[in-house]
C-alpha positions as CSV (number, residue, x, y, z in Angstrom):
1,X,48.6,-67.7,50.8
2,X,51.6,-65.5,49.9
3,X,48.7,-62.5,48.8
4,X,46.5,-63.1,51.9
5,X,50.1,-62.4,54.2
6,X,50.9,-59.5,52.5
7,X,47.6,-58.3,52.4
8,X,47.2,-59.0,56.2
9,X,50.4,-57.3,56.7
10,X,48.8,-53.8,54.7
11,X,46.3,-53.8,57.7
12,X,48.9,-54.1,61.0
13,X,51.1,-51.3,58.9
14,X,48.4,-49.2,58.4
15,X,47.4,-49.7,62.4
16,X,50.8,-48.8,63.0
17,X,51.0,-46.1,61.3
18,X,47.6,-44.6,63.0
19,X,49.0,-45.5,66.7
20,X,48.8,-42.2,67.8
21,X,44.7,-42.6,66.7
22,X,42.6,-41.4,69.4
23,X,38.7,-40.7,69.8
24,X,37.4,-37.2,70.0
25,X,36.8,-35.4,73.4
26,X,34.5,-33.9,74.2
27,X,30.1,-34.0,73.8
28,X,29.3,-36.0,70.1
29,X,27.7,-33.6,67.6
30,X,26.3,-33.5,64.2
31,X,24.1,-35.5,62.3
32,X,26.1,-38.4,62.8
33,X,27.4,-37.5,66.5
34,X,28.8,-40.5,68.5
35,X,28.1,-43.1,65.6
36,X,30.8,-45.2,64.0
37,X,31.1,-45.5,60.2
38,X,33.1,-48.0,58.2
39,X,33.6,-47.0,54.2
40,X,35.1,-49.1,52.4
41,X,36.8,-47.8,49.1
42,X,37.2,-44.2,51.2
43,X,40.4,-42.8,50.5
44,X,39.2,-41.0,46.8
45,X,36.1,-40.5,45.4
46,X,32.8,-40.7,46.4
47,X,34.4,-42.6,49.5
48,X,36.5,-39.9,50.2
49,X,34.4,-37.2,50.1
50,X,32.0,-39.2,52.4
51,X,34.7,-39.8,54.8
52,X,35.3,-35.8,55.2
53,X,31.5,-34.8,55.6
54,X,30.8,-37.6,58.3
55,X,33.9,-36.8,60.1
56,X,32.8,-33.2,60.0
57,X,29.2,-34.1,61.3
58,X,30.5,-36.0,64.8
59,X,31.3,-39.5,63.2
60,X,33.9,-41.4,63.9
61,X,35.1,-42.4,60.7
62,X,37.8,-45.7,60.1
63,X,37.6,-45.6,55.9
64,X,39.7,-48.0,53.8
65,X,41.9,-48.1,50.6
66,X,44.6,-50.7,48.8
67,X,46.9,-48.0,47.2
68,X,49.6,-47.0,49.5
69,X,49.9,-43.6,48.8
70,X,46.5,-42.7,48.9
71,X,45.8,-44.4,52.4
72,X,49.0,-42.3,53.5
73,X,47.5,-39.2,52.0
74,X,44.2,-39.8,53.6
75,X,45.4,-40.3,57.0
76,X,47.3,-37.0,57.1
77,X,44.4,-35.2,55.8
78,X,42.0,-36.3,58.0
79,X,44.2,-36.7,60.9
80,X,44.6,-38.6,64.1
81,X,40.7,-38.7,65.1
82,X,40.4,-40.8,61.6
83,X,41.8,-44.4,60.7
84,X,42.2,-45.2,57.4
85,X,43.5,-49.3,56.6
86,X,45.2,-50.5,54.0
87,X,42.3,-53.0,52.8
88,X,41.5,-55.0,49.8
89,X,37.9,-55.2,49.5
90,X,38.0,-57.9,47.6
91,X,40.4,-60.8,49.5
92,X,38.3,-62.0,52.0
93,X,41.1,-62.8,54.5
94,X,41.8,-58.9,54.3
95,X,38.4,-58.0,55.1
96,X,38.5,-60.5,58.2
97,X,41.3,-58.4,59.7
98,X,39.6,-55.6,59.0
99,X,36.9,-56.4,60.9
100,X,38.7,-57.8,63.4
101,X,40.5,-54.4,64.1
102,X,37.4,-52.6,64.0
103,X,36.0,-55.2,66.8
104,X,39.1,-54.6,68.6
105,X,39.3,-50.4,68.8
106,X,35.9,-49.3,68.6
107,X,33.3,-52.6,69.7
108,X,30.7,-52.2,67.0
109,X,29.9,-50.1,63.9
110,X,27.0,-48.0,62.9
111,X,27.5,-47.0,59.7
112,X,29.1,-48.9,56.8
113,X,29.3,-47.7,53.2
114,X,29.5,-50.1,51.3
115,X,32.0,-48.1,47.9
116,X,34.5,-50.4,47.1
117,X,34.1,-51.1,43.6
118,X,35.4,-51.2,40.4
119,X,34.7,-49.6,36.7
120,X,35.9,-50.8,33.3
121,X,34.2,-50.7,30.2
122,X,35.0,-53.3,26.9
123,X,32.5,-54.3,24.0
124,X,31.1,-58.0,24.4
125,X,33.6,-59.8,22.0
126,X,36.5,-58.1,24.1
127,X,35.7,-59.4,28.1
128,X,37.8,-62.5,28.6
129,X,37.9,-64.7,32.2
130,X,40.0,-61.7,34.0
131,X,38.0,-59.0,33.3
132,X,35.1,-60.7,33.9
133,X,36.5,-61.8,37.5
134,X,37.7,-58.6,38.3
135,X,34.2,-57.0,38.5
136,X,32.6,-59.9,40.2
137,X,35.4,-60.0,42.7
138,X,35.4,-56.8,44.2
139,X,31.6,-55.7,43.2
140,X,29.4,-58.4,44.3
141,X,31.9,-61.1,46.1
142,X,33.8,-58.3,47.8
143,X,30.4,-56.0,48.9
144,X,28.5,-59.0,49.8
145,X,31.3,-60.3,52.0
146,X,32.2,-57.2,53.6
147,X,28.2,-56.9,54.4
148,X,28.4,-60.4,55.9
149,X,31.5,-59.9,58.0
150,X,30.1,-56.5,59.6
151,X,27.0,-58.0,60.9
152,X,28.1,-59.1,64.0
153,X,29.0,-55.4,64.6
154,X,26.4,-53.3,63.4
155,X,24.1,-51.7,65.8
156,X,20.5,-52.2,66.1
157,X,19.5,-49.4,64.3
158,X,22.5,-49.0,62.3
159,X,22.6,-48.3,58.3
160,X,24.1,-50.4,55.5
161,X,24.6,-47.8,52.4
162,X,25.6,-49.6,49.2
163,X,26.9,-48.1,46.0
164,X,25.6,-49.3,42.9
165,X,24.9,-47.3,39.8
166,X,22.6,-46.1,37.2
167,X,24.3,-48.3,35.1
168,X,22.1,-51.4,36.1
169,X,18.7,-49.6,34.3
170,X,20.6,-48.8,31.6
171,X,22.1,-50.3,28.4
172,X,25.4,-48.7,27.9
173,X,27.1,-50.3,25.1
174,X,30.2,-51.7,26.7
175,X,28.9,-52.1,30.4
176,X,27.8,-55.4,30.4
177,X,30.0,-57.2,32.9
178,X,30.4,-53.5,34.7
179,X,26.1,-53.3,34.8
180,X,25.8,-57.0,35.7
181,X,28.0,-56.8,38.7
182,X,25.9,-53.4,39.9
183,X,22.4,-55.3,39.2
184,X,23.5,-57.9,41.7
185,X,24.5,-55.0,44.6
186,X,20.6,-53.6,43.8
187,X,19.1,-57.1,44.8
188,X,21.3,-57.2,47.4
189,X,19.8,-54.3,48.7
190,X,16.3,-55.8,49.0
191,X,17.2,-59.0,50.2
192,X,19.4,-57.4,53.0
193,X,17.1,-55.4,53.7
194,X,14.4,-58.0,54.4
195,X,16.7,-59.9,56.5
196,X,18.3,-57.3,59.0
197,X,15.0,-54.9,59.1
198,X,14.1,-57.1,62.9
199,X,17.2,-55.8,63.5
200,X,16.2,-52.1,63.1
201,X,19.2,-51.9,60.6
202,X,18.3,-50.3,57.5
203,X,19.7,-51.5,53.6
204,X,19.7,-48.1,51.0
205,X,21.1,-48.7,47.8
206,X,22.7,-45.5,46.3
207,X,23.1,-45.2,42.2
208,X,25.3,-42.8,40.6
209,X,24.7,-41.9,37.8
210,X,28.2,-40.4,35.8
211,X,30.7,-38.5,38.6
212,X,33.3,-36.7,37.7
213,X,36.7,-38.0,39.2
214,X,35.3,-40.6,41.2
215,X,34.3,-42.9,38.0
216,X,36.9,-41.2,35.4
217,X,40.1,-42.0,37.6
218,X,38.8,-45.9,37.1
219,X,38.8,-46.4,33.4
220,X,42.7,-47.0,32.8
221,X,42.3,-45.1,29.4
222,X,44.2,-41.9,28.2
223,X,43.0,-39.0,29.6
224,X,42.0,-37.4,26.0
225,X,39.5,-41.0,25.5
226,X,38.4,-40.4,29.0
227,X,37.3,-36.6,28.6
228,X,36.0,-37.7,25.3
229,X,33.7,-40.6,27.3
230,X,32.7,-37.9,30.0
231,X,31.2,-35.3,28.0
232,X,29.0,-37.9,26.4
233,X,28.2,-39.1,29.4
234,X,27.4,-35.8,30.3
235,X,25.4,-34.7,27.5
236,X,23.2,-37.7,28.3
237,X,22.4,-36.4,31.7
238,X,19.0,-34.0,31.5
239,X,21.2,-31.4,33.7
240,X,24.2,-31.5,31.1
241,X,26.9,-32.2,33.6
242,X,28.5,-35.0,35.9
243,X,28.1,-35.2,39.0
244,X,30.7,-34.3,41.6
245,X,31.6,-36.9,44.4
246,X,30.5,-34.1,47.3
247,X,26.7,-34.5,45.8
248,X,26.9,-38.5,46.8
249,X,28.6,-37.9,50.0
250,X,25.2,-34.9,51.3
251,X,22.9,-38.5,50.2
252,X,24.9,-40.5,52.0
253,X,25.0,-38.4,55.1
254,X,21.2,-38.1,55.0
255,X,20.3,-41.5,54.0
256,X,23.2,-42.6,57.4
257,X,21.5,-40.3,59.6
258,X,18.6,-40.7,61.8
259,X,16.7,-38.2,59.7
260,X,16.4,-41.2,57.4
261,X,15.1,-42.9,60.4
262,X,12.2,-44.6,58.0
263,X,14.0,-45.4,54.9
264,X,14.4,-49.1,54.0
265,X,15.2,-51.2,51.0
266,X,15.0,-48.7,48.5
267,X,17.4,-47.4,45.7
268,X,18.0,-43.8,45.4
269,X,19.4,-42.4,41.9
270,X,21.6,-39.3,42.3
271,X,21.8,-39.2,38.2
272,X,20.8,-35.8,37.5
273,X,17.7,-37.5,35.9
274,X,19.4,-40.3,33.3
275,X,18.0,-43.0,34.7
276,X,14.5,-41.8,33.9
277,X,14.4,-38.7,31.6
């Protein structure tokens, strides 16, 4: 109860501290003019880099993130037409008021991406009950509840983006519990899928394959065993180089937009060719 307070307490400081919020003036344009998009996870990353390209294409963009200092950062560098929550993806009584507050300021949502998440790696004979929980609770319990909660905003003819990861068609040594938890986001993506489609709202999964920051900033290893990881990770890729979270954020911009109009149910690898070459 004590965590679900405090937590609670993270969202009506972070509204606080966005009071001056307002919407933009003015005609909506941009690929994503006049829509509303919730990302979850946004405040690095992928989700961050996300959050700047919609914004900059006519969204209004509310993006979340647990770590104080980089939901402050955020919030200055996007500035007043953004809100950016103090969230935790994976307590359910956070998402509720997250929801709530998006209810309360804008009426409905669009877009949500779907980024929270969470990356650690540890051989077989190493995973104990925590690690295990850690993944499930913020990748599959956390995404899947965050979905759930949205629905009775999201617009007919809105988009659900989910992020996954090229990890679930591959066997990294190490990424069991990590792959597991992103298998179960790519079936959540066809099931979704099927059930919102008579609602004109359209399920993409999006899999990464290795990004550079994005992913790295998530291993809680030294930095020298991190670059050591990422340029075999790299030399695994056909193109020889990670990815950069700006390359996610142009996919997920398309797959939002309306030019994506027909798009349903699918999973769409940005990898540079490791999942199949």
């Amino acid at each position: 109860m004590a965590t679900q307070v405090a937590l609670n307490t993270k969202v009506e400081e972070s509204i606080a501290f966005t009071r001056g919020w307002q919407s933009p003036g003015g005609i909506s344009r941009g690929r994503l003019g006049g829509k509303i998009a919730l990302i979850t996870g946004g405040t690095t990353g992928i989700g961050y880099a996300t959050a700047q390209l919609f914004q900059k294409e006519g969204a209004q963009v509310i993006i979340t993130g647990h770590n104080p200092k980089t939901v402050e950062d955020a919030q200055k560098a996007l500035g007043p037409s953004a809100l950016v929550v103090a969230s935790d993806a994976s307590n359910l009584a956070s998402t509720d008021a997250l929801m709530k507050m998006v209810a309360e300021k804008f009426g409905r949502l669009d877009v949500l991406f779907a980024n929270a998440g969470i990356a650690q790696f540890a051989p077989a004979e190493q995973v104990d009950e925590s690690f295990f929980d850690r993944h499930f609770d913020l990748n599959v319990k956390g995404l899947f509840f965050t979905v759930k909660k949205s629905l009775g905003l999201l617009s007919s003819g809105g988009a659900v983006l989910l992020n996954a990861s090229v990890a679930s068609r591959k066997g990294f040594p190490g990424a069991s519990i990590y792959s597991a938890s992103k298998a179960a986001v790519r079936s959540f993506g066809r099931t979704l899928a099927a059930e919102l489609a008579p609602r004109r709202i359209r399920v993409i999964t999006i899999s990464p394959g290795p990004i550079a920051t994005a992913l790295l900033n998530k291993l809680e290893m030294p930095k020298e065993a991190a670059d050591a990881i990422a340029a075999g990770w790299a030399e695994g890729v056909a193109l020889k180089r990670m990815g950069q979270p700006e390359e996610i954020a142009r996919l997920a911009l398309f797959l939002a937009s309306d030019e994506a109009s027909f798009i349903t149910g699918t999973e769409v690898f940005a990898d540079g060719g490791l999942a199949e070459l």
